[in-house]
C-alpha positions in Angstrom: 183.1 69.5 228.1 182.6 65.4 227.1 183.8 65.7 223.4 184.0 62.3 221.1 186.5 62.4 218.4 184.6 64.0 215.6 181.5 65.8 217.9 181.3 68.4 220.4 178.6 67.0 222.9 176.6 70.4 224.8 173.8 69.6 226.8 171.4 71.7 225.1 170.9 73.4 222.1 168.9 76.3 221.3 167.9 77.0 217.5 165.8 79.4 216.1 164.5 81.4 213.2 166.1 79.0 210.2 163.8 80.0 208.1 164.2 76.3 206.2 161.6 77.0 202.6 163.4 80.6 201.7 166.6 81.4 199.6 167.8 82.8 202.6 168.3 80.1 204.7 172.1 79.2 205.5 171.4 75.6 205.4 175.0 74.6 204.4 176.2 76.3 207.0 173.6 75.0 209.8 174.9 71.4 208.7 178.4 72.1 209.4 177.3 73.0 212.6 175.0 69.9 213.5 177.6 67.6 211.7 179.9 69.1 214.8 177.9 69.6 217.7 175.7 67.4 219.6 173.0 67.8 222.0 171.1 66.0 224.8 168.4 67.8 224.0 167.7 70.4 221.4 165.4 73.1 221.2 163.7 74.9 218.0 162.3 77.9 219.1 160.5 79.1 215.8 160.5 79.7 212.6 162.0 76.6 211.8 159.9 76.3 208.4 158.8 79.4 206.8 155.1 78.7 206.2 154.5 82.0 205.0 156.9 81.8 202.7 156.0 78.4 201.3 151.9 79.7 200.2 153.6 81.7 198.3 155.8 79.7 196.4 157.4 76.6 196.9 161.2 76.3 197.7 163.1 73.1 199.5 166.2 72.6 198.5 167.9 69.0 198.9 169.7 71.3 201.9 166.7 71.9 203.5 165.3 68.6 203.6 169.2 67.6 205.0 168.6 69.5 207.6 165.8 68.2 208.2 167.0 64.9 208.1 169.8 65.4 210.6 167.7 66.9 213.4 165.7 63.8 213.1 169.0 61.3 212.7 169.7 63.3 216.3 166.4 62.2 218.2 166.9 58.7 216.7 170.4 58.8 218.7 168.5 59.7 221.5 168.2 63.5 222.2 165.1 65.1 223.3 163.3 67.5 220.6 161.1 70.0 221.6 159.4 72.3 219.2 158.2 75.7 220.3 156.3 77.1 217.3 157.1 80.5 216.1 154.5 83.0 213.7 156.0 81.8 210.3 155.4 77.8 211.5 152.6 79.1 212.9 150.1 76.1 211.5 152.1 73.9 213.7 150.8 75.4 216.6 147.5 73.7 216.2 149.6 70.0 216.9 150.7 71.8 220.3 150.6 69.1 223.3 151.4 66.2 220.2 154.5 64.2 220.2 155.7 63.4 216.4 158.2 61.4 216.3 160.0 61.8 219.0 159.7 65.4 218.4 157.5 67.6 221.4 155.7 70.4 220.2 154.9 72.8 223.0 153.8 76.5 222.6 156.2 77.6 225.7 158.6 75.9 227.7 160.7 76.1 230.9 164.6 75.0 230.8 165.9 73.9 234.0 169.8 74.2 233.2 172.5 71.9 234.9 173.3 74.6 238.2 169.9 75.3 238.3 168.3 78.3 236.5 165.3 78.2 235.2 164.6 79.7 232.0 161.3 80.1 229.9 161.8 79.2 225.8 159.1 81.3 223.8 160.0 82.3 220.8 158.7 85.6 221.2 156.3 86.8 218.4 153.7 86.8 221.3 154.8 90.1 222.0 154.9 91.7 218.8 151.6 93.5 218.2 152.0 93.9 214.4 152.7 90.2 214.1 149.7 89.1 216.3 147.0 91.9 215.0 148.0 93.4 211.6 149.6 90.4 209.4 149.2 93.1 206.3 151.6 95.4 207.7 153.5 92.3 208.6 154.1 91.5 205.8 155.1 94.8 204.2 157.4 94.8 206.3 158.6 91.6 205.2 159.0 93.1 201.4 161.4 95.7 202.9 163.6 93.0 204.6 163.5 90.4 201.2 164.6 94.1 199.4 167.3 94.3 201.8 168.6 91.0 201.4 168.5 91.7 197.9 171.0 94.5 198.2 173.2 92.5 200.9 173.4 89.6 198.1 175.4 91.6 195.1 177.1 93.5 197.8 178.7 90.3 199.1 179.2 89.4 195.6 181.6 92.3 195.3 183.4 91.3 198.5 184.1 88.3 198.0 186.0 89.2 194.5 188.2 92.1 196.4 188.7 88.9 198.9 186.9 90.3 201.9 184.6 88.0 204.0 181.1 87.7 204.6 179.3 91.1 206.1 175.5 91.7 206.7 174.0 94.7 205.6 170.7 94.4 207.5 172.1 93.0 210.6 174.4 96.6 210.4 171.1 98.7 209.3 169.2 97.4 212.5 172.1 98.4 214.7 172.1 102.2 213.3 168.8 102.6 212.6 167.2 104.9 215.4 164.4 102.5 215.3 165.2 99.2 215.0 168.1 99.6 217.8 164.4 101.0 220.3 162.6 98.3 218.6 165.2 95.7 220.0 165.3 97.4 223.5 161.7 97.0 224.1 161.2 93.9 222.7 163.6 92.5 225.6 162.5 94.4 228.1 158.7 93.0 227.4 160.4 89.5 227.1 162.5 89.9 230.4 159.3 91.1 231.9 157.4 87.9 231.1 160.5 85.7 232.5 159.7 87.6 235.8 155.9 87.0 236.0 156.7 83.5 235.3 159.1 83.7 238.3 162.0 82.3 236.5 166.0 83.5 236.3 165.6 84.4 232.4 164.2 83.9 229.0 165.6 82.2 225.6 163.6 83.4 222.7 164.1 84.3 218.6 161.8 86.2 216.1 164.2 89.2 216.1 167.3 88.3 214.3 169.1 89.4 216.8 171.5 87.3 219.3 172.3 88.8 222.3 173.0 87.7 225.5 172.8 89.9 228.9 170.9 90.7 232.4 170.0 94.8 231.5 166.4 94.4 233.0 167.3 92.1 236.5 167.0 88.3 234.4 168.9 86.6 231.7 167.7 88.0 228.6 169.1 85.9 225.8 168.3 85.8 222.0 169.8 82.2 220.0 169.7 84.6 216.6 169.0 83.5 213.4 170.4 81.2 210.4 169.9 83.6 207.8 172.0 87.0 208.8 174.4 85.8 211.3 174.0 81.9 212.3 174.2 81.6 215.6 172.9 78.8 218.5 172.7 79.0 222.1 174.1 76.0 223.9 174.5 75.0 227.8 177.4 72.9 228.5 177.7 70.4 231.1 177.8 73.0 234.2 174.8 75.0 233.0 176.9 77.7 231.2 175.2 79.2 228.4 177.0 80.0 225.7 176.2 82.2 222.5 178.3 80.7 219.5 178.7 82.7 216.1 179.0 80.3 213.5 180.7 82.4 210.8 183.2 83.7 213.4 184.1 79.8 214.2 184.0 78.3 210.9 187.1 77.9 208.9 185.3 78.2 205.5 183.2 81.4 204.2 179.8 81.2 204.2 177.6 82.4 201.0 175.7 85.8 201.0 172.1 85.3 201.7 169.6 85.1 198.4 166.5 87.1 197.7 163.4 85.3 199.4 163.0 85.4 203.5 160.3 86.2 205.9 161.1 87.7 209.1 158.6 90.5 208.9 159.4 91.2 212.4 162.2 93.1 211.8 161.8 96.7 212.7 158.3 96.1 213.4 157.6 98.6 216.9 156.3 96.3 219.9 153.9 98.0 222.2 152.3 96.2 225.2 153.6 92.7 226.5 151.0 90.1 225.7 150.2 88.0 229.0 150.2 84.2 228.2 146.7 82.7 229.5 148.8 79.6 230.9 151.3 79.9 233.2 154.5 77.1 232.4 154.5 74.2 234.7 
């Protein structure tokens, strides 16, 4: 892997689900990260800015706008940028087709990695029926997760004073909860079912908040995770290896707890039938 003296360069990066515009956005932490690792090209797939938090109240941070800042330093170095809309940067989707700035903004896209593989990037809320037809409920569901975060933010509090590191309580609940855990297992068996009408060897998606990375339905099913629960990115290095890096496992400092305001209303929303896309990726 080509490495300079102070950057790790990957051949791709995968992002998702940063949720820049809430309290819950690790954006210190997502710096660190782009102020180590480099990319030919980078992908965001989704809720990069979290439009539905921002009609409700206003939030950026001089973070968020570093962040910001960075990804655009990065595609005036000379890496690609493409910009697959997710449901909370929804309005964005109306620019799909547009290059800004160097910056692509596609509704879908296909990866061809170095040895080959083809993968589709969607970031996945296509396939959520609670997301795409009853936004109410959506966002009730949101509440429950901002209430959760609540919790997880004094809990971490307390941890950090007996010296113990970081932990997420809502990343545990979705993992024990009966289900969340069925929630998770059929929204990647509807997205590994879409990579196989499309006729390519896997998907890369978000919208869960959960990163995972495995072939349990016959393709790659892999999930680049979230920068408000467990910071994590997706890269390919220079032989077409994906690999699924867990930034608060990696990095030497600890990370602060999560505040009260975040979106995903996703999360342990049930899925039901796999919505066909109307175009088929080139």
């Amino acid at each position: 892997m080509p490495r300079d003296v102070d950057t790790i360069r990957v051949r791709t990066m995968f992002l998702s689900d940063l949720h820049l515009g809430t309290k819950g956005c690790q954006a210190g932490a997502l710096l660190d990260f782009l102020k180590l690792y480099d990319a030919e090209t980078i992908y965001l797939v989704g809720d990069i800015v979290d439009g539905w938090r921002l009609k409700s109240g206003w939030y950026w941070p001089q973070s968020h706008n570093d962040v910001v800042q960075k990804l655009l330093r990065k595609v005036r170095k000379g890496s690609s940028l493409i910009y697959v809309p997710g449901n909370h940067d929804e309005f964005l989707r109306d620019y799909v087709g547009i290059s800004l700035g160097g910056i692509e903004l596609a509704e879908h896209a296909i990866h061809e990695t170095a040895d080959g593989k083809r993968y589709l990037v969607i970031h996945g809320d296509q396939f959520d029926l609670v997301v795409r037809h009853a936004r109410w409920l959506a966002l009730l569901g949101d509440g429950a997760y901002t209430t959760a975060l609540f919790v997880n933010t004094y809990l971490n509090i307390i941890r950090r004073k007996l010296g113990l590191t970081y932990w997420s309580l809502s990343a545990w609940a979705k993992l024990k909860v009966k289900n969340a855990v069925n929630f998770i297992s059929k929204f990647e068996e509807l997205l590994a079912s879409e990579a196989k009408r499309q006729e390519v060897d896997g998907v890369i998606c978000g919208h869960i908040h959960h990163a995972a990375m495995h072939e349990n339905f016959g393709v790659s099913y892999v999930n680049t995770g979230d920068w408000v629960e467990s910071c994590t990115v997706v890269v390919e290095h220079w032989d077409g290896k994906l690999e699924l890096i867990r930034w608060t496992e990696e990095s030497s400092r600890s990370l602060p707890a999560p505040s009260l305001e975040i979106a995903p209303s996703e999360i342990m929303m049930p899925v039901e039938k796999p919505v066909i896309l109307n175009e088929k990726a080139a």
